[in-house]
N, C-alpha and C positions, 0 to 999 in steps of 0.2 A: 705578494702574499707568500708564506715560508710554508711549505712542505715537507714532512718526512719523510722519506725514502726508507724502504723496505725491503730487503733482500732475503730470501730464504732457498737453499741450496739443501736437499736431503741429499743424501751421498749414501750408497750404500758399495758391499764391497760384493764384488761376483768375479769368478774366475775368470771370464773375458775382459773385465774390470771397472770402472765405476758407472751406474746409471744415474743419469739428474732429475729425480722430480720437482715439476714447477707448481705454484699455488697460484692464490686467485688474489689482487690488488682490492682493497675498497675501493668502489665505484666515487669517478670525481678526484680520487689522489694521484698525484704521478707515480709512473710506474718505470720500470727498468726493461730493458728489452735488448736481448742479446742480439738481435739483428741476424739470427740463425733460425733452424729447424725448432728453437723451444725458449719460453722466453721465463726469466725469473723473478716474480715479482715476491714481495715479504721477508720479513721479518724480522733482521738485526737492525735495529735504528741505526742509518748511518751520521746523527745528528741532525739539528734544523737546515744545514745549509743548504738545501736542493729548494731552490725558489721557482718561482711559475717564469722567471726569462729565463732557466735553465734550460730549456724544453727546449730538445734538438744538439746539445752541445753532448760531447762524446763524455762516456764516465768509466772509471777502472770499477767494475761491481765485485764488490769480496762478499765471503759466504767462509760460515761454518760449515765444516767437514764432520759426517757423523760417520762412524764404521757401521758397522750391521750389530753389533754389541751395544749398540746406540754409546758408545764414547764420544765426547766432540773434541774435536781437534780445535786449536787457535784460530783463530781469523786467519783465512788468506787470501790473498788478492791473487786474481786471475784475470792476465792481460790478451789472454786469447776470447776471454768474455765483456768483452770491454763496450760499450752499448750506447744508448741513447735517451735519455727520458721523452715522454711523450706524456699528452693528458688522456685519460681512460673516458669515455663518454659513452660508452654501450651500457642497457641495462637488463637483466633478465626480467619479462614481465610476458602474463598471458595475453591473447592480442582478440582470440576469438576463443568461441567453445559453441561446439552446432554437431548436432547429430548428424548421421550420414543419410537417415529417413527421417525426416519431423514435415509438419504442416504447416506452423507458424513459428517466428519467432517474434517475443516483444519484450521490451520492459528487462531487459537480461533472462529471458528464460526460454528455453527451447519446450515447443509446445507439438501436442501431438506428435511424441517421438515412437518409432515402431518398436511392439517388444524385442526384437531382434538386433535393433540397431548397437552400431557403437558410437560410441560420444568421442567427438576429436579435438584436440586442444593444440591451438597452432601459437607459436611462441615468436615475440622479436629477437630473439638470440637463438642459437645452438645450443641444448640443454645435455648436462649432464645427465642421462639415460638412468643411473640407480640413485641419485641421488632423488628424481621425478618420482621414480616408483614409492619409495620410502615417505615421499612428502606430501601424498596426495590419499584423499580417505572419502571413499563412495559414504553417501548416507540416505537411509530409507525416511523420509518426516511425513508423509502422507499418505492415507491409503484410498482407495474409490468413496468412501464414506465420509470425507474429511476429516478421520482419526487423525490426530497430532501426535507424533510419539519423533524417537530418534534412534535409528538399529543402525550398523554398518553394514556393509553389504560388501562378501568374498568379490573382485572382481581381477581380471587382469591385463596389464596396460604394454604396450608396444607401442615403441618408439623410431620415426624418421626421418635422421638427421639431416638427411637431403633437404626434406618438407619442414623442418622443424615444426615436427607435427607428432602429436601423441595418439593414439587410440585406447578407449577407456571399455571395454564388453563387463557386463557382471556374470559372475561365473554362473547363477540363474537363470540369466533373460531380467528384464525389468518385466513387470509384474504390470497387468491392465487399470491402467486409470488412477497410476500411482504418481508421487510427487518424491523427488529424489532431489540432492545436494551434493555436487563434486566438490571438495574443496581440493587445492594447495596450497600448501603453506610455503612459509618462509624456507623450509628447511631444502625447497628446491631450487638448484644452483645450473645455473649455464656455464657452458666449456670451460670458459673462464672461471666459472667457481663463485662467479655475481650469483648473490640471494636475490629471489624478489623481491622487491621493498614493502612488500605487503601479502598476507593471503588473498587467493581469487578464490569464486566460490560458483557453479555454472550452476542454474536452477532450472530443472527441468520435470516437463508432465508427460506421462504417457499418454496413447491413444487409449478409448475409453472400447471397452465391451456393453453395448449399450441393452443387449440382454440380461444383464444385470444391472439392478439401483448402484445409480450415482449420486454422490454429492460435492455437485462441482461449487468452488470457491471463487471472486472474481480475483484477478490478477493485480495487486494492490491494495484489494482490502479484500479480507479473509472474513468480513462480516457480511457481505453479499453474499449470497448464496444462491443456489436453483437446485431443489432435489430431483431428482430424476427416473421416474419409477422405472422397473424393468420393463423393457420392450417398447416404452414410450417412442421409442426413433429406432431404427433398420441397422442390421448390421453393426462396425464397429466405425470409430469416427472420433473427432472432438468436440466438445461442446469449449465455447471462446468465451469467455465473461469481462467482461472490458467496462471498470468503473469508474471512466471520467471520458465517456463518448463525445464532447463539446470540445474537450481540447487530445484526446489523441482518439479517433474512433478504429475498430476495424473496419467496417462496411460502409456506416452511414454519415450521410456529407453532414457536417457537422452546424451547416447553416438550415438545415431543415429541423434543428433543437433548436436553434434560436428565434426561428421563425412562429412555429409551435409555442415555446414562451413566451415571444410577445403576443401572442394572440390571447393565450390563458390572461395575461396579464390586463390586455384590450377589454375581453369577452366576459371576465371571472371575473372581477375587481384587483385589487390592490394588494390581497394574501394570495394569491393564484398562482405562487413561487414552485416552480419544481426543483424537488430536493432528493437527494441519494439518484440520480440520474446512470443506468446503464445498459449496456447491449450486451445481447446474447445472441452469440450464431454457432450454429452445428456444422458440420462440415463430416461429409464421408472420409473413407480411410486414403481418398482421391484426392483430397481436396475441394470434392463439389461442395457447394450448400446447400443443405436439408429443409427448406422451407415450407413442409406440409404441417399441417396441424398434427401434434400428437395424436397416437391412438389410445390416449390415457393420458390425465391431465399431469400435470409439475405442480411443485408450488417455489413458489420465488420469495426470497425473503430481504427487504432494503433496511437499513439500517437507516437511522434520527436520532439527532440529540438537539436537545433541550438548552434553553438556557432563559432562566427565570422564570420559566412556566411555557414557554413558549418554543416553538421549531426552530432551530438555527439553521442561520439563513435566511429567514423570513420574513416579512413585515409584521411579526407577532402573531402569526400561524396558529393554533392552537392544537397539542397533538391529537388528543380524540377528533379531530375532523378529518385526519388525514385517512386517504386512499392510493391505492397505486393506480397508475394509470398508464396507460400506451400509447406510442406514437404510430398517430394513420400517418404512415411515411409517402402515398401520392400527395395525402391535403395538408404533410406538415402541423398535423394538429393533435394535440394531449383527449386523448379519450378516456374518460375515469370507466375501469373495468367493474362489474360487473357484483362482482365480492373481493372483499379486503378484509383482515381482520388488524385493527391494532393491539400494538402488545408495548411491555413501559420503555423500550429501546427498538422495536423492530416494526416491521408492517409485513406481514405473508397474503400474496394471495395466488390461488391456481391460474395457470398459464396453459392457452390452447396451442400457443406457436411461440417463437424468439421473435422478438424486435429490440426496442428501444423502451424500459419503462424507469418509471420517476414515480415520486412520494410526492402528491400536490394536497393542499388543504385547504378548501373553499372558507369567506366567514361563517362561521358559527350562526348559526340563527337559531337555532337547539333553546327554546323558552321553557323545557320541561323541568328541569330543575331549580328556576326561579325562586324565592324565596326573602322576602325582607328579616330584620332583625337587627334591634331588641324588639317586641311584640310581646306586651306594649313600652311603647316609649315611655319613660317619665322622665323626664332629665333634672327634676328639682328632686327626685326620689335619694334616700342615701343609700344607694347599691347601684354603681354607676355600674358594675359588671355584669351585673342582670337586667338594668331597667336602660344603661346606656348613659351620656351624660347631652349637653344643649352642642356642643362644639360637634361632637361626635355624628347627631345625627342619625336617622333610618338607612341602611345599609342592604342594595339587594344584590342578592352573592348569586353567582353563578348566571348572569346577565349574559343574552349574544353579545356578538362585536359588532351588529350595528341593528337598528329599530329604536323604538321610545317605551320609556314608563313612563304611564300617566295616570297621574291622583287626581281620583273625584272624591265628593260628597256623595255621602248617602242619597242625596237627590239628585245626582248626575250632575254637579255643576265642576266644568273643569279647575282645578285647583292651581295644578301644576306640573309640566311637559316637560321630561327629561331624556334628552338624546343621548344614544349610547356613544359610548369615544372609543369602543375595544379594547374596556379594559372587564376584567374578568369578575368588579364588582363597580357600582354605582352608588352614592351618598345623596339620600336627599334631606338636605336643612331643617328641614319642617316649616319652609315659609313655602307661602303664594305666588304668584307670577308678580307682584308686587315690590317682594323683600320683605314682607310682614309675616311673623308666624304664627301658624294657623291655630286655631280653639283646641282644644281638647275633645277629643268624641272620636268615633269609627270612620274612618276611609277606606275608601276602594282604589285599589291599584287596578291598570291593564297593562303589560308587557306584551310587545309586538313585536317582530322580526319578520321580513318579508310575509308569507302566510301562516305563520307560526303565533298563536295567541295565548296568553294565560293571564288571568285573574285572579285577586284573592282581595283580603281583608287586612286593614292594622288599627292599629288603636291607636292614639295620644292620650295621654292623661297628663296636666299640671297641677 
C-alpha cells in the first residue's frame, strides 16, 4: 500500500538562531521521526514513494525554511535529520468522565454528583492542555422540574499530564437536582496534535434537595417520570429511575419480574402482560437507601403505546383497562395499586414508597357501554346506511374481550349464543343456532362478562 509522506519544518530566525516546530501526522499514515529530542512529521509531499515495507529503512527528511517574515526558502535536505519512518497507531480519545463525589453511575451518566464536585476526564493519550480547554463546552439541559432548555455554563478546567487527566469545576457549583452536558469536540488534539475521531459528551445529574419539588426523569426514557413533592423523603439524596429493571436493574434481582409475570400471566389470563415496567430507588447523600413510605404521597407517570386500538406488547390489551401496579418483592408478585388514572399516552398514579411498578391490563369485562346497530335491521330496505344491509348484519360495538351475547325471543326462547373472541365489536348474521334466518319482529339481547350483565332490545323488519 503507497503512502505519502509529509514533512513540515517551521523555521524561525532568533538571535541564538533557528527553533524547529513539529506538527501532528494523520493517525494511521506514516510518519517521519528524527530519532532525536523532536520529531517532524507534515506537510511538503514528498511523492507516493514511501510504501508500508519502508517502515524502519533510514530517510534524508527535507523541509522548507521559512524566515520570521514568513519568506520560504527552497527545499533543503538535512542530513543531520535523517530518520526513519514508522506506523502512527495512537489515538486521542476520552476513556472515562466520573465525578470526584457522585453515587451512581450508568448508562454513560454520572449520577448523584455533589454540588461541589469536579468532573474529571481521563484520556488515552497526553492531550494538548489549550487546545482541551478551547474544545470542551459545559451545558445546563435540565432543571429539578424536568425544564428542557440549553444554557452554557462559565466553568474552568485543569489539566494533568501525568494522569492524563482533566478536571472540569463550573465557576457556580452545579446547581441541586440539575442535568448537565460536558462535551468535547473534535477540535481537542493530543501531544501529537491527534484529533479525537469523534465528539464525547459526559451526562451528568446532581444530588437532589429533597426539601424542594422534584421531577425526576428515568434514565433512558425521559417519558417516565416520578414527581416529587417537597419534603416527601429526608434531607438531600438521589432519587434512581431505571426503565428497563428485567434486563439491567439497580437493586432488584431481575428474576423476581419474571416470576411476578408469569404468575399475572397463570393467575390473570392471557392480557395480564406487564408493560412500561421500572424501579425507583432513593438513596441518601451516603449512599443509603431510603425505603420508608413517604410523608406525602408522589405521583409516578408510565408511558403506553398503542397499536391498532390496542397496548403494545400485549396480547391486545385494551388501554382503558390499564393500571399501574407494584411489585411485593418477598412474594415476587404484581399487585394492581389502589388508584390509577389513564390518560391517551400515559397512566399516573400516587406512590407511598419506591419499588418496581408496571402498566398491566386485565380483560375487559366492562358491558356498560354495549350497544347493537343498525336498530332496526332491515336489510331488504334501500338505505343500507341506516337500516344496514343482509351480508352486514347486527353489529354490538363496544363488547368485553371475553363472555357471550345471547339472543332471545320475546318469550325467552334461546335463539342464538355468541362467544366473544376480544375483538372490540361482534356481528350477528341474523340466523338461529340452525344457519336459518330468523322472522322479523323484536329480540332480546343479554351480554355477559364474568359478573358484569346488560340487556336490551332490537328489531328485525323484512
Amino acid at each position: 500500500m503507497t503512502f505519502w509522506l509529509y514533512i513540515y519544518v517551521v523555521m524561525k530566525c532568533f538571535a541564538a538562531g533557528l527553533a524547529l516546530a513539529w506538527w501532528l501526522c494523520a493517525p494511521g499514515r506514516l510518519w517521519a521521526s528524527s530519532g532525536g529530542s523532536f520529531d517532524i512529521p507534515r506537510s511538503l509531499p514528498l511523492g507516493p514513494g514511501a510504501l508500508a515495507s519502508d517502515a524502519g529503512n533510514v530517510w534524508l527528511l527535507a523541509a522548507a525554511a521559512q524566515s520570521a517574515g514568513g519568506l520560504a526558502s527552497s527545499t533543503q535536505t538535512f542530513s543531520n535529520l535523517s530518520g526513519y519512518l514508522i506506523f502512527r497507531s495512537s489515538y486521542a480519545a476520552v476513556i472515562l468522565a466520573q465525578a470526584a463525589r457522585q453515587l451512581k453511575s450508568r448508562d454513560g451518566w454520572s449520577l448523584g454528583v455533589s454540588t461541589a464536585s469536579e468532573i474529571g476526564l481521563s484520556f488515552a493519550t497526553p492531550m494538548a492542555t489549550g487546545t482541551l480547554a478551547n474544545a470542551t463546552t459545559v451545558y445546563w439541559v435540565g432543571d429539578r422540574l424536568g425544564n428542557v432548555f440549553s444554557s452554557t455554563v462559565a466553568f474552568s478546567l485543569g489539566y494533568d499530564p501525568g494522569l492524563q487527566a482533566a478536571s472540569i469545576a463550573p465557576a457556580a457549583g452545579w446547581g441541586w437536582g440539575n442535568t448537565y452536558q460536558i462535551v468535547v469536540g473534535t477540535g481537542a488534539l493530543d501531544a501529537d496534535f491527534n484529533a479525537l475521531p469523534s465528539s464525547y459528551t459526559a451526562n451528568l445529574l446532581t444530588l437532589m434537595d429533597f426539601s424542594q419539588r422534584n421531577v425526576v426523569k428515568a434514565v433512558g426514557n425521559a417519558a417516565m417520570r416520578v414527581d416529587v413533592a417537597s419534603s416527601a423523603l429526608p434531607g438531600t439524596g438521589l432519587i434512581l429511575f431505571v426503565s428497563d429493571p428485567a434486563a439491567a436493574p439497580d437493586r432488584i434481582n431481575p428474576a423476581q419480574i419474571q416470576t411476578a409475570n408469569a404468575k399475572a400471566l397463570s393467575n390473570l389470563g392471557p392480557r395480564a402482560q406487564a408493560v412500561s415496567i421500572a424501579e425507583l430507588n432513593a438513596y441518601d447523600e451516603q449512599g443509603a437507601l431510603l425505603n420508608a413510605d413517604f410523608s406525602v404521597p408522589v405521583m409516578l407517570s408510565l408511558p403506553y403505546a398503542t397499536s391498532n386500538g390496542y397496548v403494545s406488547g400485549t396480547a391486545q390489551a385494551r388501554p382503558k383497562n390499564l393500571a399501574a401496579w407494584v411489585l411485593n418483592e418477598p412474594a415476587s408478585l404484581w399487585v394492581k395499586l389502589p388508584v390509577s388514572s389513564v390518560g391517551s399516552a400515559q397512566v399516573t398514579a400516587p406512590l407511598k414508597h419506591f419499588s418496581v411498578y408496571g402498566l398491566m391490563a386485565l380483560q375487559d369485562q366492562d358491558v356498560s357501554q354495549v350497544y347493537p346497530f343498525p336498530v332496526p335491521w332491515r336489510p331488504f330496505a334501500d338505505n343500507p346506511s341506516r337500516y344496514g344491509t343482509l351480508s352486514g348484519g347486527i353489529t354490538f360495538a363496544n363488547v368485553p374481550q371475553t363472555g357471550t351475547i345471547k339472543i332471545y325471543t320475546v318469550g325467552g326462547e334461546l335463539v342464538r349464543e355468541l362467544h366473544l373472541d376480544g375483538s372490540p365489536t361482534m356481528v350477528w348474521d341474523g340466523k338461529n343456532a340452525l344457519g336459518a334466518y330468523v322472522a322479523g319482529e323484536v329480540y332480546l339481547w343479554v351480554t355477559q362478562s364474568g359478573s358484569n350483565r346488560k340487556a336490551g332490545k332490537l328489531m328485525i323488519v323484512r
